[in-house]
C-alpha positions as CSV (number, residue, x, y, z in Angstrom):
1,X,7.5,2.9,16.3
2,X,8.3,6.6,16.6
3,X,5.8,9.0,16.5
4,X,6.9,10.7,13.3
5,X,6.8,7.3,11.0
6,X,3.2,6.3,12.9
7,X,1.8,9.7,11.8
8,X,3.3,9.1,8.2
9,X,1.5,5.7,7.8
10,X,-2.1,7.1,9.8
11,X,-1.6,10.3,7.0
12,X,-0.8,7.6,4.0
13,X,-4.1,5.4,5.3
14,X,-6.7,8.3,6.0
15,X,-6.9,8.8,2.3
16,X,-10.3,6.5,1.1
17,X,-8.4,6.2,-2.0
18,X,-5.5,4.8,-0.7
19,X,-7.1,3.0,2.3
20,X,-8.7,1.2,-1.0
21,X,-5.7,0.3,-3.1
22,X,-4.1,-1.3,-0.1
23,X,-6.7,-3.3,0.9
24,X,-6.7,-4.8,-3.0
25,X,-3.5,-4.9,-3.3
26,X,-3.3,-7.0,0.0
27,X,-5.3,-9.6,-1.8
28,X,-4.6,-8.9,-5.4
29,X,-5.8,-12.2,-7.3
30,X,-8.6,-10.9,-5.9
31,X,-9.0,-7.4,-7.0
32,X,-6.6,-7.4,-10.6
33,X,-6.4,-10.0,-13.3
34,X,-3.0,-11.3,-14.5
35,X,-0.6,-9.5,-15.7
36,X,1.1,-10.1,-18.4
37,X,4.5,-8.9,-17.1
38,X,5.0,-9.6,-13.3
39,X,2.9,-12.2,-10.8
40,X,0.8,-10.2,-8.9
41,X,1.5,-10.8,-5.1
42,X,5.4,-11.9,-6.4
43,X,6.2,-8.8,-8.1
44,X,3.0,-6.3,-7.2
45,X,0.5,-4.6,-8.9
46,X,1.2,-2.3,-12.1
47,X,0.4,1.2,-11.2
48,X,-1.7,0.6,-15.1
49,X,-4.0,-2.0,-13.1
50,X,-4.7,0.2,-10.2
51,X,-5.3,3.0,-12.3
52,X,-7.9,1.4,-14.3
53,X,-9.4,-0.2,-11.8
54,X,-10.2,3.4,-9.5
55,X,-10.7,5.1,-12.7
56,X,-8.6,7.8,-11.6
57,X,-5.6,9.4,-14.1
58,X,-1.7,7.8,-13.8
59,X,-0.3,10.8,-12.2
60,X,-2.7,10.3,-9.6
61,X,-2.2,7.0,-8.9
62,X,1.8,7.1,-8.8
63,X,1.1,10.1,-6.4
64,X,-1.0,8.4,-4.3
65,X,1.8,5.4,-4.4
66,X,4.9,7.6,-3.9
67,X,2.3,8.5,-0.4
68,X,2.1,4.8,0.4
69,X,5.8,4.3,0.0
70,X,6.9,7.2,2.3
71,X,5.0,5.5,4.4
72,X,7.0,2.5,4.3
73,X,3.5,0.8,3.5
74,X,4.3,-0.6,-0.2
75,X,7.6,-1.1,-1.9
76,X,8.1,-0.3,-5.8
77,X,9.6,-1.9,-8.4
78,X,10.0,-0.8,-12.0
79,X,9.8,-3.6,-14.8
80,X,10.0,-1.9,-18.5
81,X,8.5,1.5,-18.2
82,X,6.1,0.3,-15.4
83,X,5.8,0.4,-11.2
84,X,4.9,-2.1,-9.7
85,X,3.4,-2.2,-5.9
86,X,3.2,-4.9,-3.1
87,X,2.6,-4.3,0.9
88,X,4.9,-4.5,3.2
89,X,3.9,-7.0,5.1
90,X,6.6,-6.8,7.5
91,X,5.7,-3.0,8.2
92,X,2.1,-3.8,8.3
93,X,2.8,-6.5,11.1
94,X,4.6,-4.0,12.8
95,X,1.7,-1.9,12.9
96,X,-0.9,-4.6,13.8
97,X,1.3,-4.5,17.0
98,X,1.6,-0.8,17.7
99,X,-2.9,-1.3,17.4
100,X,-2.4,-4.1,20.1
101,X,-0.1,-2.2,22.2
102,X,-2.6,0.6,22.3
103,X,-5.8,-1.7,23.1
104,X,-4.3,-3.0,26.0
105,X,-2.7,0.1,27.5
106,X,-4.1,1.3,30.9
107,X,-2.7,4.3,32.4
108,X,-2.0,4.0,36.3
């Protein structure tokens, strides 16, 4: 990982808000009932579901989500007139590995 994408995804995560709506949407039979259109870890999370469930407006939400994206944390999807979110879990593993690298480093 460069150091331009790894500041993009520390920026995306140091937002409590966000920080939150990944860690439900990590889990998200956890954290959101069905949906009606989409499965939740299959297809994501409707940006309606995440909004409701912060409480915060839909402009602020798809903001926050458009963040998460450039990030390369999430990947969209549009069903209908709705976005749908899900992690990218292949990014996030990616990252898990950058964390381990930087445990273990010792300088000489």
């Amino acid at each position: 990982m460069d150091a331009e994408s790894s500041a993009k995804v520390f920026a995306a995560l140091s937002s409590p808000v966000r920080l939150q709506i990944m860690l439900w949407i990590l889990d998200p039979r956890s954290h959101f009932p069905p949906q009606i259109d989409g499965d939740l870890v299959r297809d994501g999370v409707c940006v309606g579901a995440i909004t409701e469930k912060t409480g915060l407006s839909q402009p602020t939400i798809s903001s926050h989500m458009k963040k998460l994206a450039a990030a390369g944390l999430v990947r969209g999807q549009k069903f209908g007139n709705w976005m749908f979110y899900k992690p990218d879990r292949a990014m996030l593993g990616r990252y898990g590995g950058v964390f381990s690298e930087l445990a273990a480093y010792q300088p000489e």
